[in-house]
FIMITOR-905006 format. One record per residue (C-alpha): x, y, z negated. Coordinates in pm, 1 decimal. Each point is the difference from the previous one (the first is absolute). Layout:
{{X Y Z}}
...
END
This chain:
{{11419.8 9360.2 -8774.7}}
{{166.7 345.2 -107.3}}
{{60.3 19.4 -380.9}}
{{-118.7 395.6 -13.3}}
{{67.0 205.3 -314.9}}
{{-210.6 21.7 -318.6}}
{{-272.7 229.6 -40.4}}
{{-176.4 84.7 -312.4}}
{{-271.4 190.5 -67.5}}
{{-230.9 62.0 -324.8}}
{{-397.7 -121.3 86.5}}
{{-261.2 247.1 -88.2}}
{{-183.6 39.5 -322.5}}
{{224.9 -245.5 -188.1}}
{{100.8 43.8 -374.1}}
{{315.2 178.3 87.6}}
{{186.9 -202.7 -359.6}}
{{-90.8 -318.4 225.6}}
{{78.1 163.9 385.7}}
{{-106.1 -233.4 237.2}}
{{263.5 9.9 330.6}}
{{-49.8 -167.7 333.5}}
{{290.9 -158.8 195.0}}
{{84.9 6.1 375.8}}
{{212.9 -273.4 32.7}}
{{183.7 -221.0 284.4}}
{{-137.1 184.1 307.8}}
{{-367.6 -116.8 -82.2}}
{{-270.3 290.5 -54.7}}
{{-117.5 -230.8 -306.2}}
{{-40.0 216.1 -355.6}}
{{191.5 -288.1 -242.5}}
{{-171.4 144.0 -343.7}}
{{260.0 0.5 -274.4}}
{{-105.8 180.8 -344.6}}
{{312.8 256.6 -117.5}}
{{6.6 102.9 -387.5}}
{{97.1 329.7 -30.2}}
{{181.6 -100.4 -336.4}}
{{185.5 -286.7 156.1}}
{{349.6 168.2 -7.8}}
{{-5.2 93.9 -323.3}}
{{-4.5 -371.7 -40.1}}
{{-375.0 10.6 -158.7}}
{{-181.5 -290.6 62.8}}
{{-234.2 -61.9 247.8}}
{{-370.4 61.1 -176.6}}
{{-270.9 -287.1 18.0}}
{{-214.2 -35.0 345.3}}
{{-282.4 250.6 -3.4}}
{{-357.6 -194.2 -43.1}}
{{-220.8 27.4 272.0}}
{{-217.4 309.2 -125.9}}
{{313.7 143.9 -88.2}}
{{139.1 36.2 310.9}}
{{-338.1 248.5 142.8}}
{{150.9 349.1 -75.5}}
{{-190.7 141.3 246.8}}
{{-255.6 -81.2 258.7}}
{{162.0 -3.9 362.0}}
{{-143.0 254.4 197.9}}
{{-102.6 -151.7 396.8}}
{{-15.8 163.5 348.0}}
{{-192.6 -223.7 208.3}}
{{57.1 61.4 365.4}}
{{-286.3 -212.2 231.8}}
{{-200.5 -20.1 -356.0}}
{{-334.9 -112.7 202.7}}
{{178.2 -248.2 155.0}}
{{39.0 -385.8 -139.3}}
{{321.8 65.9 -166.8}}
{{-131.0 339.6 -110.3}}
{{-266.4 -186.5 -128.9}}
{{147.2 -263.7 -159.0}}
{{227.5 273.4 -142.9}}
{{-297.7 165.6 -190.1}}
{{-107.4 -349.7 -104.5}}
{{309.9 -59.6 -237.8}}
{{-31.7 355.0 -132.6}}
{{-368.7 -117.7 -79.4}}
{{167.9 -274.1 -175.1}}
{{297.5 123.3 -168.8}}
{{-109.3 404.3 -84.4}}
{{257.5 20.1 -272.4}}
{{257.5 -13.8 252.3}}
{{-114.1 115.0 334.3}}
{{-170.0 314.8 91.1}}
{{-66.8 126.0 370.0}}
{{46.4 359.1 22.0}}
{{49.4 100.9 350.8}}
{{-186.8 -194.2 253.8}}
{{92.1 -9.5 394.3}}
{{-382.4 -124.9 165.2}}
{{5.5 25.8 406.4}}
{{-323.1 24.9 142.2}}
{{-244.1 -181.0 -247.7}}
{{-182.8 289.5 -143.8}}
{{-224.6 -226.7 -193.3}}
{{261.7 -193.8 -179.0}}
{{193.3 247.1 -50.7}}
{{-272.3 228.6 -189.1}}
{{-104.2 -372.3 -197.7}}
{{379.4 23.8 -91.3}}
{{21.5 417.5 -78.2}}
{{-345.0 -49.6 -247.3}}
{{169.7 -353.2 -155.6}}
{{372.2 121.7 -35.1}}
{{0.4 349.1 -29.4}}
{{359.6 37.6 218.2}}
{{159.9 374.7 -67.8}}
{{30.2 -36.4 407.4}}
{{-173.9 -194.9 315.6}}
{{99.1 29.5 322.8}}
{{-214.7 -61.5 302.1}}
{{21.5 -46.6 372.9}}
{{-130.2 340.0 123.2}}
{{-107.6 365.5 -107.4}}
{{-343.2 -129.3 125.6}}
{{-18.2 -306.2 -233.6}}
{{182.2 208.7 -324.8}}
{{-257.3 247.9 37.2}}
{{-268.0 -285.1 -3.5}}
{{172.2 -194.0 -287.4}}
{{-12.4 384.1 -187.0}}
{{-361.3 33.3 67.1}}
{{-86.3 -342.9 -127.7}}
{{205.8 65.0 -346.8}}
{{-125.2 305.3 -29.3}}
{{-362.8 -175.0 7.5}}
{{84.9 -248.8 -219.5}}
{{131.1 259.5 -295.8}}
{{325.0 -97.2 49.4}}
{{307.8 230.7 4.7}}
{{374.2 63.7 -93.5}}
{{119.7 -228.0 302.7}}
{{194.3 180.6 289.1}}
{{-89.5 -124.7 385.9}}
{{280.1 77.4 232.4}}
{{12.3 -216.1 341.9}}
{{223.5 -138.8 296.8}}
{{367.4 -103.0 36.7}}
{{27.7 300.0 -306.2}}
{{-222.1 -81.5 -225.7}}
{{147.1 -355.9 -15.4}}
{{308.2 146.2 -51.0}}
{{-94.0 201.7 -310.5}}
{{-173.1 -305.7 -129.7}}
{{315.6 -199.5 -9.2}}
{{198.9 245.2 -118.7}}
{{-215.7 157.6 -321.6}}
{{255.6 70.6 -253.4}}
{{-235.0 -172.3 -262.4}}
{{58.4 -362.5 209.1}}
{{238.9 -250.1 -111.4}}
{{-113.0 -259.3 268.0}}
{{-88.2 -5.6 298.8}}
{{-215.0 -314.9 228.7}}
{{86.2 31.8 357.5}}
{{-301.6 -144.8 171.9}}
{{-93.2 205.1 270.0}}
{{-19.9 -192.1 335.7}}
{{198.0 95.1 306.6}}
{{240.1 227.7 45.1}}
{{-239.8 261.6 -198.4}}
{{146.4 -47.3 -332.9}}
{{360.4 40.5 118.7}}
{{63.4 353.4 -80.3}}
{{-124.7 2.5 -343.1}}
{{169.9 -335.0 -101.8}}
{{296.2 143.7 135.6}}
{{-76.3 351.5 -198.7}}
{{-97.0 -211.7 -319.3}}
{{351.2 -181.6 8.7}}
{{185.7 358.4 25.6}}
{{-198.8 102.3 -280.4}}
{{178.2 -269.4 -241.6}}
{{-371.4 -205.8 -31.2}}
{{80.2 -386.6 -0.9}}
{{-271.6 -164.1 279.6}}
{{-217.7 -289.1 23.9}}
{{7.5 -59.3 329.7}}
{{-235.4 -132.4 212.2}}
{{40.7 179.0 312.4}}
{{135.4 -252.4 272.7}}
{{96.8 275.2 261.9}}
{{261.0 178.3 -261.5}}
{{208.5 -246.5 10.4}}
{{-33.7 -156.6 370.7}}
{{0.9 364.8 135.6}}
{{225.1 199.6 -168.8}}
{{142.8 -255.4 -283.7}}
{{325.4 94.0 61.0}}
{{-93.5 365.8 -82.1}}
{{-250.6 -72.7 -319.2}}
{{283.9 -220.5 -135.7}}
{{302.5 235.0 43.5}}
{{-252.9 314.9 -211.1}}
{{-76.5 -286.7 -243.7}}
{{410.9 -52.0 -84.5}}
{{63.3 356.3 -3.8}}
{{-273.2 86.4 -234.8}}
{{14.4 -299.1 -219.2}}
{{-332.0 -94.3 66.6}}
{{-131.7 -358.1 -71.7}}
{{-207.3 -148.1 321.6}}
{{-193.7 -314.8 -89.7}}
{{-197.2 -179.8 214.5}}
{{-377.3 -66.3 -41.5}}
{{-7.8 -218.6 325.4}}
{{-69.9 -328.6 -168.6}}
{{314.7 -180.8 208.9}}
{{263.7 260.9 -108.2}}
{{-166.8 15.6 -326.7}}
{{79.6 -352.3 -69.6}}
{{358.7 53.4 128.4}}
{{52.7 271.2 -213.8}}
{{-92.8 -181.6 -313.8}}
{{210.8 -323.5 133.4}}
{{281.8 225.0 8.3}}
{{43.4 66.1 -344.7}}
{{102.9 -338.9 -23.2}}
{{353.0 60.2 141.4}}
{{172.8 226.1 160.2}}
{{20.7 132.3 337.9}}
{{329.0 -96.1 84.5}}
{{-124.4 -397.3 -78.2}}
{{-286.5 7.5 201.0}}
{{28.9 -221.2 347.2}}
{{-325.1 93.0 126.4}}
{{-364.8 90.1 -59.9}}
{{-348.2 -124.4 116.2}}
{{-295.2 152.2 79.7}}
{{-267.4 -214.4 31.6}}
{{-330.0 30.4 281.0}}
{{-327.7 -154.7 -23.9}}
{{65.5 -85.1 363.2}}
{{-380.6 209.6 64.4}}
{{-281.2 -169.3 189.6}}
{{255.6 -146.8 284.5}}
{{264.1 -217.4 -139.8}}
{{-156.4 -311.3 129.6}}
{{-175.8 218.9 309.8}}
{{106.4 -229.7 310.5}}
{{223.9 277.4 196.8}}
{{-210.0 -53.6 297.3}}
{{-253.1 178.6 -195.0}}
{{161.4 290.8 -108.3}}
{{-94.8 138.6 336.3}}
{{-340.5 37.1 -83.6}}
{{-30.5 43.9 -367.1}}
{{-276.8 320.1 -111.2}}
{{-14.4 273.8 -182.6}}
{{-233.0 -159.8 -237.6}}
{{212.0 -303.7 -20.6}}
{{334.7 168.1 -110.7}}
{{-196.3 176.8 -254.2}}
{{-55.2 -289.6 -189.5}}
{{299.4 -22.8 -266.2}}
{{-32.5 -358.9 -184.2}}
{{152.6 161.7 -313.3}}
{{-24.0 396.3 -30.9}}
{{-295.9 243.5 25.7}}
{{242.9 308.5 130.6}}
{{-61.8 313.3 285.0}}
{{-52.4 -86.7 391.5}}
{{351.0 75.4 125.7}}
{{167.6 -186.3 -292.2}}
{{-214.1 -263.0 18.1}}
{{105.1 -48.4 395.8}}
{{346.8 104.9 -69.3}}
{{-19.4 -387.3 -242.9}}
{{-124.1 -172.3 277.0}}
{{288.1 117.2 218.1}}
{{198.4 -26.2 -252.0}}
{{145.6 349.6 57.3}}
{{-100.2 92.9 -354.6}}
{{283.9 -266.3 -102.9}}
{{223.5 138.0 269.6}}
{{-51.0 353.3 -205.1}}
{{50.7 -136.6 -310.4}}
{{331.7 -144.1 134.1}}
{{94.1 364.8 98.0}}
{{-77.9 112.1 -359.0}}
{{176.2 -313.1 -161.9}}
{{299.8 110.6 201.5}}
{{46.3 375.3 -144.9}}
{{-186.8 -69.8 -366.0}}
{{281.5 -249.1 -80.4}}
{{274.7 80.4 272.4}}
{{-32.1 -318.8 138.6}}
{{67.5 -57.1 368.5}}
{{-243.7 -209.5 181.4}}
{{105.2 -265.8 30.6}}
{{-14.7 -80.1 -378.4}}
{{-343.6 73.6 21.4}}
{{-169.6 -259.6 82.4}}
{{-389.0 -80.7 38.4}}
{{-218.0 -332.5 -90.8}}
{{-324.0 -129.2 79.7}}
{{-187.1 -28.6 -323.8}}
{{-382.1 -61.6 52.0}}
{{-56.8 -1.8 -369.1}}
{{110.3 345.9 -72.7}}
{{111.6 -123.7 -348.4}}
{{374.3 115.3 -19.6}}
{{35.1 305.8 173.9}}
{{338.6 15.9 -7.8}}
{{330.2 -163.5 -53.6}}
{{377.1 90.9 -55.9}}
{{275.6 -247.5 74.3}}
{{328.3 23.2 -172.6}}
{{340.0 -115.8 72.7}}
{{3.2 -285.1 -261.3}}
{{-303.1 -120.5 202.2}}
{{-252.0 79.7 -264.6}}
{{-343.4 129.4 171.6}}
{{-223.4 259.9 -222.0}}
{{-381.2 3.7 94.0}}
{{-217.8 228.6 -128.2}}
{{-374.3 -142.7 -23.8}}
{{-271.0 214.8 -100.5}}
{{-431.9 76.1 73.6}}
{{-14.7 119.0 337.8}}
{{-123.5 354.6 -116.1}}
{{184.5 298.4 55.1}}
{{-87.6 160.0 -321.7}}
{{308.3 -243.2 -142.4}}
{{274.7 154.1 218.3}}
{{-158.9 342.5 -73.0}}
{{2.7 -81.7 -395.9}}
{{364.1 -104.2 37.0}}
{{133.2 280.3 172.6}}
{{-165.4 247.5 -186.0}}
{{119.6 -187.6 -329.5}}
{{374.3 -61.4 113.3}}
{{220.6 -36.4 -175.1}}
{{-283.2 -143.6 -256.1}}
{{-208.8 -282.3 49.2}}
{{-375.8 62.1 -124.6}}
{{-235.7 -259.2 -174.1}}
{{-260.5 -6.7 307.6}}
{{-256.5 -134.8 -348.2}}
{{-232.1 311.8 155.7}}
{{-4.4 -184.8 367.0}}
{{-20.4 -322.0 -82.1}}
{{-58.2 -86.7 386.3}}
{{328.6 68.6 20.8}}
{{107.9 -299.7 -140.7}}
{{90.0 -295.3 192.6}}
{{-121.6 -337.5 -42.6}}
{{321.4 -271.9 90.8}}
{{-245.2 -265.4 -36.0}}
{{-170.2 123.8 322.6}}
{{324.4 -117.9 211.0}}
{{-63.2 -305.7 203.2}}
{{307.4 60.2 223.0}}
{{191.0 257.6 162.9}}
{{90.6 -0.7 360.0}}
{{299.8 203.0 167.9}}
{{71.7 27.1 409.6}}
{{228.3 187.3 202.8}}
{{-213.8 228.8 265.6}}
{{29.9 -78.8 347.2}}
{{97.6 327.5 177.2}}
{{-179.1 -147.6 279.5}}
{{-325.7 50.7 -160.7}}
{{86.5 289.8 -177.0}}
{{220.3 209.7 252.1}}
{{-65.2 326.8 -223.4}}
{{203.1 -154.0 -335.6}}
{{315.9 -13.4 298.6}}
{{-49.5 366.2 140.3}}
{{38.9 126.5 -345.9}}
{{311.8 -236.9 -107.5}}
{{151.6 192.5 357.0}}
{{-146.8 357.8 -117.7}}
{{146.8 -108.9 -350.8}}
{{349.9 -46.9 138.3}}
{{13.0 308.8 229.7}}
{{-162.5 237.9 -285.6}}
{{-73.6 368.7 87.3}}
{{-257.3 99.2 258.2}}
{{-97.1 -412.8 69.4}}
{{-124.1 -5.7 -337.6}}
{{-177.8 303.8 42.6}}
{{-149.2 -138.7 360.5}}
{{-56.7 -346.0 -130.4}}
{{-276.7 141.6 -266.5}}
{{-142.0 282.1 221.8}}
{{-48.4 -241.6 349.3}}
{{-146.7 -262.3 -253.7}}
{{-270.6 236.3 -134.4}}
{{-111.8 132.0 344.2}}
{{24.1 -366.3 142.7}}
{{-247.9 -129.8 -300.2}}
{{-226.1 283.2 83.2}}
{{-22.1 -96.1 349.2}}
{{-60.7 -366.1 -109.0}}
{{-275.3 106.5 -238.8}}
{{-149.8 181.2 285.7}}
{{3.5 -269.2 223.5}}
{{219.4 151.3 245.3}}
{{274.0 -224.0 -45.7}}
{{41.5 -381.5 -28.4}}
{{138.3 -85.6 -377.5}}
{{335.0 -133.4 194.7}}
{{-24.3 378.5 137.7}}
{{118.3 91.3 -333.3}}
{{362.2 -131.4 -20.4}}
{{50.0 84.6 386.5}}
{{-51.5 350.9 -9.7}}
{{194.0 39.2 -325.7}}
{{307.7 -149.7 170.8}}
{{-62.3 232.1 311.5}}
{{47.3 236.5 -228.5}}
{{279.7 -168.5 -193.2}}
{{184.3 4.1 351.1}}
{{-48.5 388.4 65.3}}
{{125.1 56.4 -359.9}}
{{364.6 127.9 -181.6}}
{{130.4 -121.3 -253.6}}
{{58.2 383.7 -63.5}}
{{-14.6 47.0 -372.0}}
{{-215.7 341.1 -83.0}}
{{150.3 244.3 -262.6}}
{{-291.3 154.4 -167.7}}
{{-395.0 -128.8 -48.5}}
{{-56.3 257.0 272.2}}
{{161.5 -201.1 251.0}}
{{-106.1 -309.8 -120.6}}
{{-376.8 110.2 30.3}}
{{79.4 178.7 361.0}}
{{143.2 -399.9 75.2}}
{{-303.2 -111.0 -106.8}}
{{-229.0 199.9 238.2}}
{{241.1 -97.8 329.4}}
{{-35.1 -371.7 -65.5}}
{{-394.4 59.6 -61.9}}
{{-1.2 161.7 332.8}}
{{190.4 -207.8 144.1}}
{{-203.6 -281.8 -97.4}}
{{-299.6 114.0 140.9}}
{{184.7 22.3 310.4}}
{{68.8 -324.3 18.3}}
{{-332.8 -114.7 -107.1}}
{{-149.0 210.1 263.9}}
{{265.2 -111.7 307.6}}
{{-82.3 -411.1 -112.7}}
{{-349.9 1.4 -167.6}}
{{-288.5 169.9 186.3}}
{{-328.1 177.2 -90.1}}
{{252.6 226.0 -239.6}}
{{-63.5 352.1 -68.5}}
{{304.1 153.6 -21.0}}
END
């Protein structure tokens, strides 16, 4: 791996005699914390560790972009939990009107975006009702935007799914605010973009997906340079003992049925492809400048350690944890701190509780969609960008019933096929890649596939 320069930069909000710095180092997008004493050169020493309640100066101000969705959620459930140190402010809801007005009369955000003038101007109408004022609607691709980029905001959660959230993740990084993120298609779509912003404005990204979560905190145990590889582990969904003669047949209904994680339709299908692994490769890749093939992937059925990092020496970290994403949420938004989770005590894990733990390698036979991705991975650019957008329109068509679930990883590689490893310059042309491989997709799904509206 390239050994990169040094780049510090002061963290919000921190007692400026006790400047907290984050370090880019070894070619890895990983912020190493290091604490810098203003008075060191004078050859002062170094004062005592701060207490716990002495390190709160101020409360950390949130954007939440996808706030009525589960991470959005989950979000506003550790602010619940820790108020002394996390505060929404500016709120990014979709199309949920009714959420998003529960959240406007609970939280009280300075600004909430919406989906449409239409559903702003019912969200006004329904504060206005209520007796509640002082928070700004705006709506679309803009008012997203302006919610991830309010001056007041010192961090901002990137949960917005699809290739919706792109442009104000991408605005939020140019606008210095360090991101949670939880918005897959950012980094398989146009990682190489959102990565490059994040280096030239300093800004921390860390990961809220619970695999790259786990990575990040293994990390810290070494350095980038003396990593050999990393591991993402895979429940291995509702098929990873389906006889492949099956496969042909399997239902909507069927795939739906995740043994281990209550999560969104196309998600949920995307596990028991195993595409959402093949993503999460793709992000793995540009997070930690990894190329694929040190990013490997594991069976785990247990869901138990959701990640590991294997270093040169041999040594193998493994980060174990609840499976509830409100603990990679907590540790993001606490980083570089780690928070007593006494107020969620479900957050706790029990060790007792573990019988066994089992590890597999996935057959690419049965899970064709984890190899398309390793492929996309290694040509980059517009396969990346192709890979994600022929995968969504592919689910649909599954959900639909106009396409067999093994329809799924044939048209994506169709597409694949017709695709460049062109590499896009701006988030314009990665979202103008993104609507040629939808259309293309439903091309191919129409030519193959009948009963199709095209």
């Amino acid at each position: 791996m390239p050994h990169s320069s040094v780049q510090l930069f002061r963290d919000k909000g921190w007692d400026e005699s006790r400047s907290h710095l984050r370090v880019f180092l070894s070619g890895t997008n990983i912020p190493h914390p290091t604490l810098c004493d203003k008075t060191a050169k004078d050859g002062a020493p170094d004062p005592p560790p701060l207490a716990q309640s002495e390190k709160i100066e101020v409360v950390k101000k949130l954007a939440i972009l996808g706030s009525t969705g589960s991470i959005g959620t989950s979000t506003l459930s550790i602010c619940e939990s820790f108020p002394d140190r996390y505060l929404p402010i500016a709120l990014a809801a979709g199309r949920n009107v009714d959420v998003a007005f529960a959240q406007c009369v609970r939280w009280r955000p300075q600004v909430i975006s919406i989906a449409t003038e239409e559903l702003a101007a019912d969200l006004q109408q329904r504060l206005a009702a209520a007796g509640v004022t002082g928070i700004e609607i705006v709506y679309g691709t803009e008012g997203t935007v302006q919610v991830a980029t309010l001056p007041e905001v010192d961090f901002v959660v990137s949960a917005i799914v699809g290739v919706a959230g792109m442009d104000a993740t991408y605005a939020a990084i140019k606008a210095g605010k360090t991101i949670g993120l939880a918005n897959k298609e950012c980094l398989v779509a146009a990682g190489e973009l959102i990565i490059a912003a994040a280096k030239e404005h300093n800004v921390a990204l860390l990961p809220i997906d619970s695999e790259h979560n786990a990575v990040h905190q293994c990390m810290r145990g070494g350095e980038a340079r003396e990593v050999r590889q990393i591991w993402l582990t895979a429940s291995g969904g509702p098929f990873r003992n389906t006889p492949l003669a099956d496969f042909e047949h399997i239902t909507p209904a069927q795939a739906l049925k995740h043994p281990t994680w209550v999560m969104g339709q196309r998600i949920t299908i995307d596990s028991a492809t195993m595409m959402n692994k093949g993503f999460e490769v793709i992000e793995a890749c540009r997070l930690f400048s990894l190329p694929p093939a040190q990013v490997r992937t594991t069976i785990h059925p247990q869901s138990t350690v959701h990640s590991m990092v294997e270093f040169i020496d041999g040594s193998i970290l493994a980060q174990i944890s609840v499976t509830d994403m409100r603990l990679p949420i907590l540790y993001a938004l606490a980083y570089p701190e780690r928070v007593d989770s006494v107020a969620a005590p479900e957050l706790q894990f029990d060790l007792t509780s573990l019988s066994h733990l089992d590890f597999s390698v996935p057959n690419l036979d049965r899970f064709p969609c984890l190899r398309l991705a390793y492929e996309a991975a290694e040509t980059g650019g517009e396969a990346c960008i192709a890979l994600n957008a022929a995968d969504e329109i592919a689910v649909a068509a599954f959900l639909e019933g106009h396409i067999p679930f093994l329809g799924i990883p044939r048209t994506i590689e169709k597409v694949l096929q017709q695709t460049s490893g062109r590499r896009p310059s701006s988030i314009k042309e990665v979202l103008e890649a993104d609507l040629a491989a939808r259309a293309c997709a439903r091309d191919v799904i129409a030519t193959h596939y009948s009963g199709v509206l095209r």
